[in-house]
C-alpha positions as CSV (number, residue, x, y, z in Angstrom):
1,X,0.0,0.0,0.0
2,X,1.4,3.0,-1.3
3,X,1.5,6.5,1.8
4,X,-0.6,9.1,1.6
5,X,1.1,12.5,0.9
6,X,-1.8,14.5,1.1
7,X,-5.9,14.8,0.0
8,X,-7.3,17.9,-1.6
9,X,-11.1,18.3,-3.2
10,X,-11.7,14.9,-3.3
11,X,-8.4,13.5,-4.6
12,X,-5.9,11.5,-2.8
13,X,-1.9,11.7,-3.7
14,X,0.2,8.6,-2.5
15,X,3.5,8.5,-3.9
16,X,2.0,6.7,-7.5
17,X,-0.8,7.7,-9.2
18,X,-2.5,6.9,-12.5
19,X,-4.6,8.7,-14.7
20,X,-7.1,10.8,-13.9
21,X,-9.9,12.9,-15.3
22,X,-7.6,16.5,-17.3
23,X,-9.4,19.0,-14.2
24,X,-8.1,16.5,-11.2
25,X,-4.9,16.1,-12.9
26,X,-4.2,20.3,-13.7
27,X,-5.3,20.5,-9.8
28,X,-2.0,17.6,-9.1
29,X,0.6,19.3,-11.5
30,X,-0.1,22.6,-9.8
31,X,0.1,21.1,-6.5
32,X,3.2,18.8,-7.4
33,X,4.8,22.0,-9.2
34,X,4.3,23.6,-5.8
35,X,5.9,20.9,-3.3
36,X,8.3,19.7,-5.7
37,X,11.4,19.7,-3.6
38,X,9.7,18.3,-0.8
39,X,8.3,15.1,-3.2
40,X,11.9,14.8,-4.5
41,X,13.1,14.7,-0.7
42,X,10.4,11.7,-0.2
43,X,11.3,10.1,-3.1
44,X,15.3,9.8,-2.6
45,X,14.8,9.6,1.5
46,X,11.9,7.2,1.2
47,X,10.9,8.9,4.9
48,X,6.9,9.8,3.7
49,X,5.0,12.8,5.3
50,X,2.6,14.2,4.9
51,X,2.1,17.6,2.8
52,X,-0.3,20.5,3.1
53,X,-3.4,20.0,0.5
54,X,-3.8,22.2,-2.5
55,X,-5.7,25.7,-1.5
C-alpha cells in the first residue's frame, strides 16, 4: 500500500498515481509543481510525510 502525501477536493496523492480525469490532474501538476522539492526529498529519502493540500 502505497503512503498518503496529502488529499485535496476529493483526490488523494500517494506516492503513485494513474490517470485521472484533465481537471483533477491540472489541480495535481499545480500542486506537485508547488511541493516539488519536498516530493523529490520523499522520493530519494523514502521517509513519507505528509504535505499541506492544494488551496
Amino acid at each position: 500500500m502505497m503512503p498518503e502525501i496529502t488529499r485535496f477536493y476529493g483526490i488523494i496523492i500517494k506516492l503513485f498515481f494513474g490517470d485521472l480525469p484533465p481537471r483533477a490532474r491540472k489541480l495535481v501538476v499545480e500542486w506537485a509543481e508547488k511541493y516539488q522539492a519536498e516530493l523529490q526529498t520523499i522520493w530519494k529519502t523514502q521517509e513519507f510525510k505528509k504535505l499541506p493540500p492544494l488551496e
